[in-house]
C-alpha positions as CSV (number, residue, x, y, z in Angstrom):
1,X,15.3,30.3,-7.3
2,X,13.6,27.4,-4.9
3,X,9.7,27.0,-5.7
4,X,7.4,25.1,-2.6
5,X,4.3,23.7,-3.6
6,X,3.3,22.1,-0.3
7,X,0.4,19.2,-1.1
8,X,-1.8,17.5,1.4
9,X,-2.7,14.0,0.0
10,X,-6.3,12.3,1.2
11,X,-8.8,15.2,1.1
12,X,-12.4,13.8,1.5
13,X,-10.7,10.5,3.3
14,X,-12.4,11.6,6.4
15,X,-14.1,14.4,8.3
16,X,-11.2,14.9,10.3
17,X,-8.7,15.0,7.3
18,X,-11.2,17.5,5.4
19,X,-11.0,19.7,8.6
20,X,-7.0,19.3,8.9
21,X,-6.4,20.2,5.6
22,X,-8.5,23.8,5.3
23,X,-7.1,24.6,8.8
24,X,-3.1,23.7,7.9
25,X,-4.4,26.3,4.2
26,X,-5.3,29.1,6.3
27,X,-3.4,28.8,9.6
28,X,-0.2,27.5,7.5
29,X,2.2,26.3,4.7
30,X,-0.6,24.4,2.3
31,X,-1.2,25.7,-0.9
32,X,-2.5,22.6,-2.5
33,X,-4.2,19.6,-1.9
34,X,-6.0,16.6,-4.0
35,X,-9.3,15.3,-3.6
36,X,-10.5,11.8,-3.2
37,X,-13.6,11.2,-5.8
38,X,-14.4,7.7,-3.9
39,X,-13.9,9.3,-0.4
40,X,-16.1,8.9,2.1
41,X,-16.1,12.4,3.5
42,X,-16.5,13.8,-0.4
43,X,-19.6,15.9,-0.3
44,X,-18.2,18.1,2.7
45,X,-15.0,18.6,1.0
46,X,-16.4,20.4,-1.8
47,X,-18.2,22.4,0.4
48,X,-15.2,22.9,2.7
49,X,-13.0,23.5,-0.9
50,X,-15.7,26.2,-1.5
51,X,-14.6,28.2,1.4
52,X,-11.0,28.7,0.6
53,X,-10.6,29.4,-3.0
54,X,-7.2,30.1,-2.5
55,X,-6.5,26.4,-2.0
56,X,-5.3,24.6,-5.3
57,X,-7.7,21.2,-5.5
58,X,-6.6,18.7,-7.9
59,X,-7.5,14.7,-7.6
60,X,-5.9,12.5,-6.1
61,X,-6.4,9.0,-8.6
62,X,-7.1,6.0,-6.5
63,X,-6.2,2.7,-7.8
64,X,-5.6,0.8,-4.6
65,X,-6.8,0.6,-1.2
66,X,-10.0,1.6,-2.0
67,X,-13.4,1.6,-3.8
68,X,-13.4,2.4,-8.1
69,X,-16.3,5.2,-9.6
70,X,-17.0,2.6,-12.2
71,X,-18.8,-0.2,-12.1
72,X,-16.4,-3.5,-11.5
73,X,-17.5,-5.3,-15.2
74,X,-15.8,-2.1,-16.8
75,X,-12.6,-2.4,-15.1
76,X,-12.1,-5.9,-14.4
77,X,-8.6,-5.9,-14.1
78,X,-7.9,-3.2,-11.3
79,X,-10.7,-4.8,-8.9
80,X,-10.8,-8.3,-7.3
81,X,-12.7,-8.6,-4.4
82,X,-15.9,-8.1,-2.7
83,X,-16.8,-5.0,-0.2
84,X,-20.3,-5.2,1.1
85,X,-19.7,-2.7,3.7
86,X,-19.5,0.2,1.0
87,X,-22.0,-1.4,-1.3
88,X,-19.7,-1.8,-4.1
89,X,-19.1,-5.2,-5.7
90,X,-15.7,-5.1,-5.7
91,X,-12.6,-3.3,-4.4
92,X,-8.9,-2.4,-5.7
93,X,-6.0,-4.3,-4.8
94,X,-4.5,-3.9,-0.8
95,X,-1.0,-3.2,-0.8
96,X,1.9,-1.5,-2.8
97,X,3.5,-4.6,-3.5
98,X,0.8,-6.6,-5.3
99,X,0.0,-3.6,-7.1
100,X,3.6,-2.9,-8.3
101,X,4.0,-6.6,-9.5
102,X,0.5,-6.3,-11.5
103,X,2.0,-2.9,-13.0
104,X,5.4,-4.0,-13.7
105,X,3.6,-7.4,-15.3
106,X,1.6,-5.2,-17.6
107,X,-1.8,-7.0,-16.0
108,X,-3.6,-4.0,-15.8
109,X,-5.9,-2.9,-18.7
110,X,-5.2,0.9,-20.4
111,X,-7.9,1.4,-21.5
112,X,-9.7,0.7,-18.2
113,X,-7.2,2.6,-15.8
114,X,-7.9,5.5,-18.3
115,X,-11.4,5.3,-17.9
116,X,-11.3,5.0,-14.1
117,X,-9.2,7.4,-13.7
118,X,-11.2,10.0,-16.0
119,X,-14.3,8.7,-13.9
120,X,-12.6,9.6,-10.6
121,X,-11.5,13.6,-12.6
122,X,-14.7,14.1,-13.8
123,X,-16.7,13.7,-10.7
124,X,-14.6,16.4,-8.7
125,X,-15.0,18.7,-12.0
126,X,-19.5,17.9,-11.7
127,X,-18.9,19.0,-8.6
128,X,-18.2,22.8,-9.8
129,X,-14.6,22.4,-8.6
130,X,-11.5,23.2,-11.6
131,X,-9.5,20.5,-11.1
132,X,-5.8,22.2,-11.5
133,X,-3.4,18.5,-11.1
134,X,-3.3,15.3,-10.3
135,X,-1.7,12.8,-8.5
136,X,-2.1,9.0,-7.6
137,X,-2.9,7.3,-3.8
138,X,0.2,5.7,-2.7
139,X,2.0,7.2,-5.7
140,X,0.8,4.4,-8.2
141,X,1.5,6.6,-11.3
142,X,5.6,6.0,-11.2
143,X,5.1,3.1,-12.9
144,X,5.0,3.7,-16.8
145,X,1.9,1.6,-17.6
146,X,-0.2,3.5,-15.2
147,X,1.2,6.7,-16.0
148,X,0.6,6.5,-19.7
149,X,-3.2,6.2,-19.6
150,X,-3.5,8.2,-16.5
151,X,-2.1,11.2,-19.0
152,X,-4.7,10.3,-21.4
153,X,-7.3,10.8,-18.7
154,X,-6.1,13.9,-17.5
155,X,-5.8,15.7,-21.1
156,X,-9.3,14.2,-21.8
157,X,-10.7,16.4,-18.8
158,X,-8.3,19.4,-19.5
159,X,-6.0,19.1,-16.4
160,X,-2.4,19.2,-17.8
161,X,-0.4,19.1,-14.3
162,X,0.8,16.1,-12.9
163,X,3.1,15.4,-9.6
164,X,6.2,14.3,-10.2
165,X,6.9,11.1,-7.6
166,X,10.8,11.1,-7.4
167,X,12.4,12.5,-5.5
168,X,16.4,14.4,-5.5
169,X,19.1,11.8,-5.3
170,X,20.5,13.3,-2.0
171,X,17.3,14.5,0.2
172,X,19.1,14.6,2.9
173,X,21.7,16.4,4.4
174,X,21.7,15.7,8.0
175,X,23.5,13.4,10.2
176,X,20.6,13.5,12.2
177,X,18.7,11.2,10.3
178,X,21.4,8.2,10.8
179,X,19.4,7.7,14.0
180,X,16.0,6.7,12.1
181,X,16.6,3.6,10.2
182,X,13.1,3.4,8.8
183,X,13.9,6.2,7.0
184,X,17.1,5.3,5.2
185,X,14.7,2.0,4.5
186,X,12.1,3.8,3.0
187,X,14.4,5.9,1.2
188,X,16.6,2.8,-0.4
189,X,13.3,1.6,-1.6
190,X,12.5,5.1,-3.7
191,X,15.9,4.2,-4.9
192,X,15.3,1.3,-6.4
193,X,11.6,2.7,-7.9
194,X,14.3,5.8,-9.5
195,X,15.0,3.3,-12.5
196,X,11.6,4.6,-13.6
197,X,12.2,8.5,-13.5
198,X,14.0,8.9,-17.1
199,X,10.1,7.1,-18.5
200,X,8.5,9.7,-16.5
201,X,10.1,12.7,-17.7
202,X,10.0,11.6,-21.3
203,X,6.3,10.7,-20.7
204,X,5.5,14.5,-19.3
205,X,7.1,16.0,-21.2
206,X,5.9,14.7,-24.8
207,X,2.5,15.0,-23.8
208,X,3.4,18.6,-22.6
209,X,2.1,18.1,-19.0
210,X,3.6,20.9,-16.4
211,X,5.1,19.2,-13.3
212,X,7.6,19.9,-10.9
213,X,10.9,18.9,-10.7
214,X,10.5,16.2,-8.0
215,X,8.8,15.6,-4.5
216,X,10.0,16.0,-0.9
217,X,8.3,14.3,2.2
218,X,7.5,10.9,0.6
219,X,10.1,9.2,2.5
220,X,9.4,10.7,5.9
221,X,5.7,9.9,5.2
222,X,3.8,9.0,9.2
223,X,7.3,10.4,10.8
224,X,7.2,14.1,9.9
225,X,8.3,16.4,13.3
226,X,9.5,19.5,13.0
227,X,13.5,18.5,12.6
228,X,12.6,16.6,9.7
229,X,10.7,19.6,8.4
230,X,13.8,21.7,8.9
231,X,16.3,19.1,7.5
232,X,14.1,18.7,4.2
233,X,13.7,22.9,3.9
234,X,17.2,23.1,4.5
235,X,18.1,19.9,1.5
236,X,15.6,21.9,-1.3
237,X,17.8,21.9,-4.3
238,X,17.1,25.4,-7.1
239,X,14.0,24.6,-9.1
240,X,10.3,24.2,-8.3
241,X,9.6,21.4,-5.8
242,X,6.2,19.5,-4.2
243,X,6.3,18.6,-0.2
244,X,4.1,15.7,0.3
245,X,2.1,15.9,3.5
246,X,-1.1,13.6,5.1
247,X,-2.3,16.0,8.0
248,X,-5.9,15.0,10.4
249,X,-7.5,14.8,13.2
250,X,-7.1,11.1,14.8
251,X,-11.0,11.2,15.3
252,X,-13.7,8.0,15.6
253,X,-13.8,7.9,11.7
254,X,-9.9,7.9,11.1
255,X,-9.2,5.3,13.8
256,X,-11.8,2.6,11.7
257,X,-10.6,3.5,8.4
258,X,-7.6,1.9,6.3
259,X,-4.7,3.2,6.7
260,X,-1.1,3.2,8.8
261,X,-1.1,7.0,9.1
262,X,-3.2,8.2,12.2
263,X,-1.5,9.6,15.2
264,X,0.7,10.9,12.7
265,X,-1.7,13.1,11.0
266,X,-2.1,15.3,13.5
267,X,1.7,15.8,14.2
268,X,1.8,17.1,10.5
269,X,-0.8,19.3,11.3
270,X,1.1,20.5,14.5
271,X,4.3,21.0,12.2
272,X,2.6,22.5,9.1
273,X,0.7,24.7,11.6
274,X,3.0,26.3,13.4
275,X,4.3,29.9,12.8
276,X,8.0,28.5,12.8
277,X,7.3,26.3,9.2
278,X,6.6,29.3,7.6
279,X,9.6,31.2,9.3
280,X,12.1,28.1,8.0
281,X,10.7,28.6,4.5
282,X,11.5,32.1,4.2
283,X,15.2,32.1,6.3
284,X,15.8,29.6,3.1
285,X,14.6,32.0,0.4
286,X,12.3,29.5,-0.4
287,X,9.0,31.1,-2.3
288,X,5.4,29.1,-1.2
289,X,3.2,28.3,-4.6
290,X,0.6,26.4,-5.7
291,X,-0.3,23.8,-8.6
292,X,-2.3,26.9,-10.2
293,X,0.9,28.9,-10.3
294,X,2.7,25.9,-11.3
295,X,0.6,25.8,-14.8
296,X,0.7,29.7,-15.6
């Protein structure tokens, strides 16, 4: 049996997203998405969440790129900066890199990525929405001292479903893909971050979180088309899997905000969208679920 949760990442990032992401739920293959706590566009997303309670909201944990819930004296160690512009005395750190060397370093307090991250939980549950996962901006959490205390969190607040970030060994299985050398780039690099699956699983498991068996889509993340979608449908090994997906409108608010993926959103949106996605899905005997079915 092949299980597809398919996720869309970012909701609340903008107006445009929020929009995006209902619209790719009812007119196609999304069955899940996670919230942003500190997002901008927050208030109309748990309006917008109101109106399709078939859509599986869980939170998506921000610990970079971004602005904490917490005041910046109670987690000290995860900000550094000032950011006037959203009235917050400091800022998380830009960039996977420096985040991953702080992680892998042990820099970053337990205690206070635990607290942030059940700051960040709690809000979306005040806001009369049942969280039912979570996940982590930029896929933070595959590093073991950020996971650990971001399982604390989620047990503290009842949520006991978590994505898991790696990926199959083989996600591909298309010669078609030679031609896209960013790809095979981005893929060598989840490679690499694979020495950290085996402290994962143990991690989930003990604490007796549900997850899936991996993720799909991260390395095709800002170049999804609808041969990619195919070729990924096509690679989905037995088990229960997540597809990653980031789809928007490329609108005023998106084009000022921070981040790479713009134009791109609203290719995904095309691609997730279109009658054939859900026709590819089915030709492969693969059955669409959500987070909520993930945890009965």
């Amino acid at each position: 049996m092949r299980r597809l949760i398919v996720n869309a990442d970012d909701f609340a990032f903008t107006s445009g997203v929020n929009g995006a992401i209902v619209e790719a739920h009812t007119h196609g293959v999304v069955t899940s998405c996670t919230l942003m706590a500190n997002g901008p566009a927050f208030d109309e997303a748990v309006r917008l969440a109101a109106t399709v309670p078939k859509l599986s909201v869980g939170c998506h944990v921000v610990l970079i790129d971004g602005t904490p819930i917490l005041p910046a004296d109670q987690i000290s160690t995860l900000v550094y900066k000032q950011d006037k512009k959203h009235g917050n005395p400091a800022c998380f750190r830009d960039g996977l890199k420096a985040f991953a060397a702080q992680a892998i370093a042990g820099r970053f307090d337990s205690g206070q990525v635990e607290a942030e991250a059940a700051a960040q939980i709690r809000k979306i549950q005040s806001a009369g929405i049942r969280v039912s996962h979570i996940d982590t901006h930029k896929h933070t959490h595959l590093f073991p001292k950020i996971l650990r205390p971001l399982l604390r969190a989620a047990r503290a607040c009842g949520v006991k479903a978590i994505r898991n970030p790696f990926g199959p060994r083989r996600p591909f299985k298309s010669g078609q893909l030679l031609a896209r050398p960013s790809l095979w780039v981005r893929h060598a690099e989840m490679r690499i971050l694979r020495r950290f699956a085996g402290a994962f699983r143990e991690a989930v498991d003990r604490e007796g979180f549900a997850t899936p068996n991996g993720t799909l889509g991260i390395e095709v993340t800002g170049a999804l088309d609808e041969t990619l979608f195919r070729v990924i449908a096509d690679a989905i090994p037995e088990g229960t899997w997540e597809f990653v997906c980031h789809p928007g409108y490329n609108d005023t608010d998106l084009q000022i905000a921070k981040t790479r993926l713009r134009a791109s959103r609203e290719v995904e949106l095309q691609v997730l969208t279109n009658p054939k996605a859900r026709e590819v899905l089915s030709q492969a005997g693969i059955q669409l679920i959500s987070y909520r079915e993930l945890r009965a």
